[in-house]
C-alpha positions as CSV (number, residue, x, y, z in Angstrom):
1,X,19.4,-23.0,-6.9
2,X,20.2,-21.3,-3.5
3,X,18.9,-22.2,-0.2
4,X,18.8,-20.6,3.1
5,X,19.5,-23.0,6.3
6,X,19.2,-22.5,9.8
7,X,16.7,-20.0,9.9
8,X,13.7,-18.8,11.4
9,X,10.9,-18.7,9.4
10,X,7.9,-16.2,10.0
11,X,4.9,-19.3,8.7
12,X,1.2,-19.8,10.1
13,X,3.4,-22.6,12.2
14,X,6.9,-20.6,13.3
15,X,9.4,-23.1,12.2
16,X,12.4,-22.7,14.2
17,X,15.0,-24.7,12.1
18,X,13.7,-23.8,8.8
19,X,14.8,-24.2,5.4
20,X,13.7,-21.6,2.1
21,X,15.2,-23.0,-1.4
22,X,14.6,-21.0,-4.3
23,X,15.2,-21.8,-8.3
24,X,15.6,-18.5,-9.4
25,X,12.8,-16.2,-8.4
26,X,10.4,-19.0,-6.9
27,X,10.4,-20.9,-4.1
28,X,10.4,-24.6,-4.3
29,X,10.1,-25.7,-0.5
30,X,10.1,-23.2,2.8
31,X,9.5,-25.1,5.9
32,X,11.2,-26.8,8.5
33,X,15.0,-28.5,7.8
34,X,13.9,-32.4,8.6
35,X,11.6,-32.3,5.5
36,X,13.3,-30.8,3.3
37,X,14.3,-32.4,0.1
38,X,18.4,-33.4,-0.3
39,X,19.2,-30.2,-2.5
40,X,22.2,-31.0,-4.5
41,X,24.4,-28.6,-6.6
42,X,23.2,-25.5,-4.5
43,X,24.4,-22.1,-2.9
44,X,23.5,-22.4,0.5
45,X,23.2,-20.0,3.0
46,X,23.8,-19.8,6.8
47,X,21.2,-17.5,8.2
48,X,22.6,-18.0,11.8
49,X,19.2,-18.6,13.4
50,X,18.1,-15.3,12.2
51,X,13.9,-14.6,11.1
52,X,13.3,-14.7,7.9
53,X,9.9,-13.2,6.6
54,X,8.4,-12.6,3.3
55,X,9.4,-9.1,1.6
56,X,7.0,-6.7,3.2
57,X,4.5,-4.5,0.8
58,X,3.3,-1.2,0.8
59,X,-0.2,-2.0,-0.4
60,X,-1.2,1.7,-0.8
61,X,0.9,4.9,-1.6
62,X,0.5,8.1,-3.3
63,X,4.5,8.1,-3.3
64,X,5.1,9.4,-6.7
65,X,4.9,13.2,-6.4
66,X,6.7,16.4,-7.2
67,X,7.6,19.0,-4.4
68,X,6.1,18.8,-0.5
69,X,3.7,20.6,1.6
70,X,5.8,21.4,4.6
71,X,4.8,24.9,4.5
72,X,1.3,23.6,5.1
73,X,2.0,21.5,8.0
74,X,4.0,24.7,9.7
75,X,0.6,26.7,8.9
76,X,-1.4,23.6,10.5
77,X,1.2,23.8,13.6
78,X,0.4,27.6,14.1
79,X,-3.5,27.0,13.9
80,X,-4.3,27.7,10.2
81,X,-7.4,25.6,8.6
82,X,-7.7,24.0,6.0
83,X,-9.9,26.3,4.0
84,X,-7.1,29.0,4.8
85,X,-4.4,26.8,3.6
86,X,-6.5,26.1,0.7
87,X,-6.6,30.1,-0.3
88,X,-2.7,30.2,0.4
89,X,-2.6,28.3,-2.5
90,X,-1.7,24.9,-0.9
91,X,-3.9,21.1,-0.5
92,X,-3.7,18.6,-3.0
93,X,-3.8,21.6,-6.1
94,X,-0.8,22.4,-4.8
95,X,0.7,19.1,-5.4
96,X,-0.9,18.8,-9.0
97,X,1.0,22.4,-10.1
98,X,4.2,20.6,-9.1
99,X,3.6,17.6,-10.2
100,X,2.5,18.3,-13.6
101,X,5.5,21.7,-14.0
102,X,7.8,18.0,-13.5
103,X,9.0,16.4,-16.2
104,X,9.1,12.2,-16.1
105,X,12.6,12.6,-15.4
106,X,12.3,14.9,-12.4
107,X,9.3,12.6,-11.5
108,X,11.3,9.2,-11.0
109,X,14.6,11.1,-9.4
110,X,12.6,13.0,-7.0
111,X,10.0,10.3,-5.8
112,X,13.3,7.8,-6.0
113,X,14.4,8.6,-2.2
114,X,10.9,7.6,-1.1
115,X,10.9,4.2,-3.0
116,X,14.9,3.3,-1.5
117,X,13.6,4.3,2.5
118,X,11.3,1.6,1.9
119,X,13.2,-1.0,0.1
120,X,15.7,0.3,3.4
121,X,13.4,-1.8,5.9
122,X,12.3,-5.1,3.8
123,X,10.0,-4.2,0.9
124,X,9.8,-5.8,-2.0
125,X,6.5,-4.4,-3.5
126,X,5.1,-0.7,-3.3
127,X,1.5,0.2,-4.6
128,X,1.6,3.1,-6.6
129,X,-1.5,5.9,-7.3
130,X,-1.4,8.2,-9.7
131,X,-3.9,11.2,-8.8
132,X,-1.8,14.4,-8.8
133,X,-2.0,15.0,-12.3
134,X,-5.6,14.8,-12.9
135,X,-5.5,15.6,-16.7
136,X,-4.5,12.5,-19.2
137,X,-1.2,13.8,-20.0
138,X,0.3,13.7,-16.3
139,X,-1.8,10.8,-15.0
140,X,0.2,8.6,-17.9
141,X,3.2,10.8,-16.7
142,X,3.0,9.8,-12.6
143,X,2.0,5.9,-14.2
144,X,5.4,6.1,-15.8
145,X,7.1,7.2,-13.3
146,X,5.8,4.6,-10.8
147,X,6.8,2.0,-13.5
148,X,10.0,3.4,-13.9
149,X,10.6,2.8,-9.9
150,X,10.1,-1.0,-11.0
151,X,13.8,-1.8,-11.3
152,X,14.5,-3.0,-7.1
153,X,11.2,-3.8,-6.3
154,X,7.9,-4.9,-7.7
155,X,5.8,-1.8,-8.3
156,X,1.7,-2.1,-8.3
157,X,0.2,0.9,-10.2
158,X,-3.3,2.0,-9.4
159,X,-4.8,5.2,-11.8
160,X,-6.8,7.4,-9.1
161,X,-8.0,9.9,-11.9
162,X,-11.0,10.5,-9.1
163,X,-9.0,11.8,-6.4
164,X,-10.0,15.8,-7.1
165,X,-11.5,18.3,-9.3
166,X,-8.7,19.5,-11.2
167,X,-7.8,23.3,-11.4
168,X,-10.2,25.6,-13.4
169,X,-13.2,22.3,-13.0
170,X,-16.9,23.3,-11.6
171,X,-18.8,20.2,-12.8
172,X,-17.7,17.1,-11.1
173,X,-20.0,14.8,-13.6
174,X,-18.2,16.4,-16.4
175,X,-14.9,15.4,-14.7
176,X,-16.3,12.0,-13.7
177,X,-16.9,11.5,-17.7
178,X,-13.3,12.4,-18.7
179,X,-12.1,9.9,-15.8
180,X,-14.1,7.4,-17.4
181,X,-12.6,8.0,-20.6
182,X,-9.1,8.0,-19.5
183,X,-9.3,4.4,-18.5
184,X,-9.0,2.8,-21.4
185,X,-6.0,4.7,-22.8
186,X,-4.2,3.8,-19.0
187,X,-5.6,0.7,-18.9
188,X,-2.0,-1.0,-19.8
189,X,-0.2,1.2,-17.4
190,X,-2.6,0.2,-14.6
191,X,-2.9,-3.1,-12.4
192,X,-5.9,-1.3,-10.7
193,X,-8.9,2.0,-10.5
194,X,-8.9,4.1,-7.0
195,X,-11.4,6.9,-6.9
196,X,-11.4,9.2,-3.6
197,X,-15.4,8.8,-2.7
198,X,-16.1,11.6,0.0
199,X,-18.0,14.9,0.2
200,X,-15.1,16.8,-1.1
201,X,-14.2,14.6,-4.0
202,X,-17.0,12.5,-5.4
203,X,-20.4,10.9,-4.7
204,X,-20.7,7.5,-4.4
205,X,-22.9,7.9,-7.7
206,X,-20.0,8.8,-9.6
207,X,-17.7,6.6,-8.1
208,X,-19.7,3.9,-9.1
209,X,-19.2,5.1,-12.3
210,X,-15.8,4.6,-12.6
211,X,-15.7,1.4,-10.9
212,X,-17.9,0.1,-13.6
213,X,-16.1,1.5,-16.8
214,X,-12.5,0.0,-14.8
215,X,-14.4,-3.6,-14.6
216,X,-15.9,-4.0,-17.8
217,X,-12.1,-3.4,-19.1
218,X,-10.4,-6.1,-16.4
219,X,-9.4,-4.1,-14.0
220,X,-9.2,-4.3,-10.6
221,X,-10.9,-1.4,-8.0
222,X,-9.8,-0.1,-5.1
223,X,-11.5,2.6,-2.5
224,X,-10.7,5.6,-0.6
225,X,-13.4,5.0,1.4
226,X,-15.3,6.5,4.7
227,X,-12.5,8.3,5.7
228,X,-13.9,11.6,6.9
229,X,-17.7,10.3,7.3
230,X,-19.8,7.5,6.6
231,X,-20.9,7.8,3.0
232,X,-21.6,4.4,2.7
233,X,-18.6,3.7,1.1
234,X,-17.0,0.9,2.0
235,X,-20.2,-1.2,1.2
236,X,-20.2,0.3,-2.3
237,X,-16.7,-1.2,-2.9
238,X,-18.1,-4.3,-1.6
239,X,-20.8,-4.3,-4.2
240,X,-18.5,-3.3,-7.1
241,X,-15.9,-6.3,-6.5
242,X,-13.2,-4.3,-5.1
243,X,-10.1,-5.8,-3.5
244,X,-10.0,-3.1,-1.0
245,X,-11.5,-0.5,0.5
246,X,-8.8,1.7,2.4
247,X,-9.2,4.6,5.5
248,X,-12.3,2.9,6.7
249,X,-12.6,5.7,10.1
250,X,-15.8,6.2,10.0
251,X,-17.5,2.7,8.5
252,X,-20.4,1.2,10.3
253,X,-21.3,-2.7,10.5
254,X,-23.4,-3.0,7.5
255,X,-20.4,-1.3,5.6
256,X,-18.2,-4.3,7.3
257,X,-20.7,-7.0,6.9
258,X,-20.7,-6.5,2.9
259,X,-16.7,-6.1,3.0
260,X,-16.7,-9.2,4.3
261,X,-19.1,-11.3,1.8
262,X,-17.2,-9.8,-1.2
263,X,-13.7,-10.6,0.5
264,X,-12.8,-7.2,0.0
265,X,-9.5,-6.5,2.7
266,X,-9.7,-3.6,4.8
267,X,-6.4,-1.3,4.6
268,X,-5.9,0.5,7.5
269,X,-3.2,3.9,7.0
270,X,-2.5,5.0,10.7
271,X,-0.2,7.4,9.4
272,X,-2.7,9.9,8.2
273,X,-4.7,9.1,11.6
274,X,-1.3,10.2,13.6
275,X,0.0,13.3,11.2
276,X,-3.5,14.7,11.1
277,X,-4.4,14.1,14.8
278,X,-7.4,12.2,14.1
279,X,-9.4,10.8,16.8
280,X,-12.4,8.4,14.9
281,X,-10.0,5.1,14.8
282,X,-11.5,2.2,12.5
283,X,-13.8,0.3,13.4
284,X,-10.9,-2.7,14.2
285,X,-13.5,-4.5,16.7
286,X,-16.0,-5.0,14.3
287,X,-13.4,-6.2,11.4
288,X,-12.3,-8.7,13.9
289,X,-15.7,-10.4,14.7
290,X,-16.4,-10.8,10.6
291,X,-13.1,-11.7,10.1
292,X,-12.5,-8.9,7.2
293,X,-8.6,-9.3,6.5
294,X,-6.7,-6.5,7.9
295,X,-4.0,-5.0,5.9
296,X,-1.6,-1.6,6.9
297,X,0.0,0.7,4.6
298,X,2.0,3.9,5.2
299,X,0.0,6.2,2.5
300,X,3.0,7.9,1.5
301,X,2.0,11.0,0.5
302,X,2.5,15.1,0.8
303,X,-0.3,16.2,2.5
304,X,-1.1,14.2,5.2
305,X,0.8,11.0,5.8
306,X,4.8,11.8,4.9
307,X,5.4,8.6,5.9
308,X,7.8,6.0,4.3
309,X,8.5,4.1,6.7
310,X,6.6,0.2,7.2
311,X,8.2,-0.3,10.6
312,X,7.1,2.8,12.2
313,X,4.0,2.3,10.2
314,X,3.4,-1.3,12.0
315,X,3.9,0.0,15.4
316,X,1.5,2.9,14.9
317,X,-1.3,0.4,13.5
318,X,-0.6,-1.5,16.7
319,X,-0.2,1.8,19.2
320,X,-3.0,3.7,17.6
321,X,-5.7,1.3,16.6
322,X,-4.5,-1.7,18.9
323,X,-3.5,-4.0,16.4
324,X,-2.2,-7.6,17.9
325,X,1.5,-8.0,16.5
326,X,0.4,-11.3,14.5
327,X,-2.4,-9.1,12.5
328,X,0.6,-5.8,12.0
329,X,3.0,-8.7,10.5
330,X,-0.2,-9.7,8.6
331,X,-1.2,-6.7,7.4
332,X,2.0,-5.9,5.3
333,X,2.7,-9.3,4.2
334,X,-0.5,-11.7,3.3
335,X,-3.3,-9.4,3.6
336,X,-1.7,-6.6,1.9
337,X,-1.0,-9.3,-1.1
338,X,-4.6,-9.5,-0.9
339,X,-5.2,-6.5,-1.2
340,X,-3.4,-5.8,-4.4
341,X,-5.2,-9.3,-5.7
342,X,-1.7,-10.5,-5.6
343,X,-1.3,-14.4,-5.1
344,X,2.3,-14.9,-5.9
345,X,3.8,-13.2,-2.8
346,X,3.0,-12.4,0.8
347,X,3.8,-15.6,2.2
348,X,6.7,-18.2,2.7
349,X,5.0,-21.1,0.4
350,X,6.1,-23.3,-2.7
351,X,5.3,-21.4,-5.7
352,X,5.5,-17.8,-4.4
353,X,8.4,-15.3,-5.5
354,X,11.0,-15.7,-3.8
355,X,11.2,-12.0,-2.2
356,X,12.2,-12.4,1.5
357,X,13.6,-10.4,4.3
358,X,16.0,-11.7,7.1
359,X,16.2,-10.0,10.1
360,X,18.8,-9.3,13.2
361,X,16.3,-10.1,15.9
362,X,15.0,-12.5,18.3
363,X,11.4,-12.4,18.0
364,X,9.1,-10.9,15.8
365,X,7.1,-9.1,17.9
366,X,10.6,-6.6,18.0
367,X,9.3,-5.6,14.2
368,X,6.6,-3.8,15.8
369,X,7.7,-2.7,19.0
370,X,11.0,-0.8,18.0
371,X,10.8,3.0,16.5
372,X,13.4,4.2,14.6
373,X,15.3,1.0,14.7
374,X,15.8,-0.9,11.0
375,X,17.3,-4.4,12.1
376,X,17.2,-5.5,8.7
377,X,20.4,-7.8,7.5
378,X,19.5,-8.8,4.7
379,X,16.6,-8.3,1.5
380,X,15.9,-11.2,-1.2
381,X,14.8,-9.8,-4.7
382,X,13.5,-12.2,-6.9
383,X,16.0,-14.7,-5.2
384,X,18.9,-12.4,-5.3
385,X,20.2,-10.4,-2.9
386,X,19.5,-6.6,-3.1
């Protein structure tokens, strides 16, 4: 058993002389030192007063992918479209030639540097999409690769099959019929079904497709949803049962209001706001008043959010969409367990893994406020230090 003393712990109630023991990877008590059982035969820990929060998560990421797109974003810089990036040969069929000319191996090592910078600042779990192979072969390739990432931290993988018309595809519902199909053969690869619903990628019709065949085989869904207009999206992840519906830019209240009944947490990726220059923010107000769970996530992905870092990410959420501190620390730590439909991490509680992240500062509002400052000292895998 092992337990960390004078500490700081990041709880609904701040405790400021708090305790955390652990028996291997669970915790048995977390809360404050006068109430804490008389732990015998243990490894104990001097924290020094420092803050000790749960292991943050990445609760959506497309961070398994061959080659980039910087060329793209040069072209974007000198006032290229993205129609005429699009005939260059670049977009997201750019990133599916590269990712399925990669073999698994070239797959883990090269997507490897974007799992370790976020392990670097306190994460102990990353969702995963697949997406950019679009074709059964290298969607069960970029799900193995994302499993393969599973050694330092807990890895979430989500099959996004629906994210694009492959290369050499015209009929969307002929597509939309081969997604449905693959789901059962990824099915024990997968923890949950994205699809990209959105005028360039598919109808809410054909979403609802998927979402259906994913359910009837125990799977949980997930939405990219209202991003680039309101398609009505986000209220038909509501109605399907989905644990999250993520972009959310353009949503209106009904589209909230039904989020809400179905407890479906709202995922809020400021990073592709910032790199694309967006100027629709969320509809934050109107999550607030139903009290919709807010999560954050960096989207890690080539095209438009290169991001991988959940610091930077927090203080973005907070600059760009005027998240409070308490709801960034929230968003990648409860509510993005939530999100994933995770109940055994997220918070400092009996029961939960014992993943945990001690930090060198003096509040925790410093988290947020800091950019390209990682005052992390120490992060608890499982109960062990890594």
């Amino acid at each position: 058993m092992r337990v960390w003393h004078n500490a700081r712990l990041l709880t609904p109630d701040p405790t400021d002389d708090g305790v955390i023991a652990a028996d291997g990877e669970r915790i048995v008590y977390a809360g404050p030192a006068k109430d804490a059982p008389d732990f015998t035969k243990v490894e104990r820990i001097d924290c020094e007063g420092r803050w000790i929060t749960p292991g943050l998560i990445d609760c959506h990421t497309h961070l398994v992918y061959a080659g980039n797109r910087a060329h793209e974003f040069e072209m974007r810089l000198a006032g290229a479209s993205y129609e005429e990036i699009a005939r260059a040969g670049g977009g997201i069929l750019s990133t599916v030639k590269a990712t399925r000319a990669a073999s698994l191996q070239e797959l883990i090592e090269q997507s490897r540097p974007r799992r370790d910078a976020l392990i670097a600042e306190g994460v102990t779990t990353v969702e995963i999409k697949s997406g950019y192979g679009l074709s059964l072969e290298d969607e069960i390739k970029m799900l193995r690769a994302a499993r393969a990432l599973g050694d330092r931290v807990n890895i979430s993988t989500t099959f996004l099959g629906a994210h694009a018309l492959p290369p050499g595809e015209t009929d969307k519902d002929v597509y939309i019929d081969r997604v449905c199909e693959m789901i059962s053969t990824v099915e024990p690869m997968a923890d949950a079904v994205d699809a990209f619903c959105e005028g360039i990628a598919f109808s809410p019709e054909q979403t609802e497709r998927v979402f259906v065949e994913a359910t009837r085989l125990g799977l949980n869904v997930k939405l990219h949803a209202d991003q680039l207009s309101n398609s009505g999206s986000a209220a038909l992840a509501a109605r399907c049962g989905a644990v999250s519906a993520d972009h959310l830019e353009h949503t209106d209240e009904a589209g909230i209001m039904a989020m809400a009944q179905a407890g479906t947490v709202a995922v809020l990726l400021p990073g592709a706001f910032y790199f694309l220059r967006e100027t629709k923010r969320p509809p934050v107000d109107l999550l607030r008043k139903h009290k919709v769970p807010i999560a954050i996530a960096t989207d890690c992905n080539p095209g438009t959010s290169p991001l991988t870092s959940i610091l930077l990410c927090m203080n973005m959420a907070a600059t760009c969409f005027r998240l409070t501190v308490e709801e960034c620390l929230a968003g990648v730590t409860r509510n993005a367990a939530l999100a994933l439909g995770r109940d055994d991490i997220g918070t400092l509680e009996a029961g939960k893994r014992c993943d945990l992240a001690i930090w060198n500062i003096a509040e925790p509002a410093e988290l947020v406020y800091r950019m390209g400052f990682n005052p992390l000292h120490l992060r608890v895998f499982g109960g062990a230090d890594a």
